[in-house]
C-alpha positions as CSV (number, residue, x, y, z in Angstrom):
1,X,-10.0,-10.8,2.7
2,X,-8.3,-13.9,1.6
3,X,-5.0,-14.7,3.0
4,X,-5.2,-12.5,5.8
5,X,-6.1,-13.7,9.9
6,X,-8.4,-11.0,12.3
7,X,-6.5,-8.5,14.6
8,X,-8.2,-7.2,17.9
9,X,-6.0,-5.2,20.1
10,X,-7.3,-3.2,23.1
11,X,-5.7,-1.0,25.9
12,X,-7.6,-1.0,29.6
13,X,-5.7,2.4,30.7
14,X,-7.2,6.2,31.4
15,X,-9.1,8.3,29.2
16,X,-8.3,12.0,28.3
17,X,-11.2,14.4,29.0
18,X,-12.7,13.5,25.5
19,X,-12.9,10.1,26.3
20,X,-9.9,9.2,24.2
21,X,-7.6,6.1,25.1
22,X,-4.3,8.0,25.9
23,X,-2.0,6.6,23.6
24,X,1.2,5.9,25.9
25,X,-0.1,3.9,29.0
26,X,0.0,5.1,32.2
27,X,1.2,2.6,35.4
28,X,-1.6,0.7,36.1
29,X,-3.0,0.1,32.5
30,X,-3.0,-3.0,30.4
31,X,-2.8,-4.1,26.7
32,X,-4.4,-7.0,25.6
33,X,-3.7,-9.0,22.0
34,X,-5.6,-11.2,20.4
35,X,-4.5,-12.6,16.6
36,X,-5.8,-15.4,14.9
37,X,-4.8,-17.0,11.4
38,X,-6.8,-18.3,9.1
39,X,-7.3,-22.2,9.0
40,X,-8.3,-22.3,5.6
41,X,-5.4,-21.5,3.5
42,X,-2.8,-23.4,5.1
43,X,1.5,-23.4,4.3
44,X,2.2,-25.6,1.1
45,X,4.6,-28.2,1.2
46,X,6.9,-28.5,-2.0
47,X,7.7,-32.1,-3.5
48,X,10.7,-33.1,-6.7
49,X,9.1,-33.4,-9.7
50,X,7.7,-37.3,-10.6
51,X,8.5,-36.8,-14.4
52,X,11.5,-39.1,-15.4
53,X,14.6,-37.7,-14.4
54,X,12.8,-34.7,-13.1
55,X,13.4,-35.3,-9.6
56,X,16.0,-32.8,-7.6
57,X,19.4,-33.9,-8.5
58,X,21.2,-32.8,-5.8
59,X,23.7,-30.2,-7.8
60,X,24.1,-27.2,-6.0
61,X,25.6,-24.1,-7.9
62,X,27.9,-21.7,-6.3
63,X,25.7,-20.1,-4.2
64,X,24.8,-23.4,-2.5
65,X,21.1,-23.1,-4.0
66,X,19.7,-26.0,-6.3
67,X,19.7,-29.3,-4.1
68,X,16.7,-29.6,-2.8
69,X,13.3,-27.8,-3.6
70,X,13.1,-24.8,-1.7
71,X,12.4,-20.9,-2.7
72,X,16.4,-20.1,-3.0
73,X,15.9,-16.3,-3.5
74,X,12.5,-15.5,-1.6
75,X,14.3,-12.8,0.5
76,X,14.3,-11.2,-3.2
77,X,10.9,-12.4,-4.7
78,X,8.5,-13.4,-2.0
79,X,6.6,-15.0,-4.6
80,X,8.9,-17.4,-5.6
81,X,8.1,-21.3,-6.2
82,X,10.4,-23.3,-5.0
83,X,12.6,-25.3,-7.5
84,X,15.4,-27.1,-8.1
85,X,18.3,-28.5,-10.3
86,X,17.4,-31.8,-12.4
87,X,19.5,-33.7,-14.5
88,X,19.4,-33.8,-18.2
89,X,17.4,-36.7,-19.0
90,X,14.4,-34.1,-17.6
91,X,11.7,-34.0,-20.5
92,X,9.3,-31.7,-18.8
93,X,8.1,-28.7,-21.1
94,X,9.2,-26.2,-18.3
95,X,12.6,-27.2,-18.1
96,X,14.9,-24.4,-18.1
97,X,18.3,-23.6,-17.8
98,X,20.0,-20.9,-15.0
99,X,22.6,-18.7,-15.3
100,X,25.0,-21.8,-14.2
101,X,23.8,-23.4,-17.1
102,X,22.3,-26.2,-15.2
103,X,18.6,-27.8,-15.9
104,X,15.9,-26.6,-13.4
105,X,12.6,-27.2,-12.8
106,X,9.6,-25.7,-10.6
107,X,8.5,-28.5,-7.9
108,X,5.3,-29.8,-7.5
109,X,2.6,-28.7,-4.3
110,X,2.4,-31.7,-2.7
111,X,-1.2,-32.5,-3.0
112,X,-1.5,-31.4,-6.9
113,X,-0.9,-34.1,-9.5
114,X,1.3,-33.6,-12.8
């Protein structure tokens, strides 16, 4: 499935009289973890916007969030794009304004043009 690495995880320890791995290992056994991620969908880098004006202006509101584009609040909304506060000479459709009453924008993937 997309988005998600492979898993293997095996225990060398005894056997019950079923042939079942006993699930808390006895001295002498061994675990053995193997985890890799997949290559193919890697971490995205976030860029200011190139739009006049629309580039991170530096403001930071109360909370200390807004300088710089990052996902401020991804502890409360993993899916977050980060964004950040722009000055008012920002014409982008998307511009919108927080409960600071700032300008903000979503930044751009680095990689994906405008």
């Amino acid at each position: 499935e997309e988005g998600e690495g492979s898993y293997d995880a095996s225990y060398d320890g005894d056997e019950d009289s079923h042939g079942a791995t006993q699930s808390t290992p006895r001295a002498g056994g061994t675990y053995s973890y193997d985890y890799s991620y997949d290559d193919e969908h890697p971490v995205r880098a976030w860029a200011p916007r190139r739009e006049p004006g629309c580039g991170c202006s530096g403001y930071s509101n109360a909370h200390g969030y807004g300088s710089s584009c990052k996902a401020w609040e991804s502890h409360l909304d993993p899916q977050q794009v980060p964004w950040c506060y722009v000055s008012a000479a920002c014409g982008a459709p998307d511009v919108r304004r927080g409960s600071f009453g700032e300008r903000f924008v979503d930044c751009t993937a680095e990689g994906e043009e405008e």
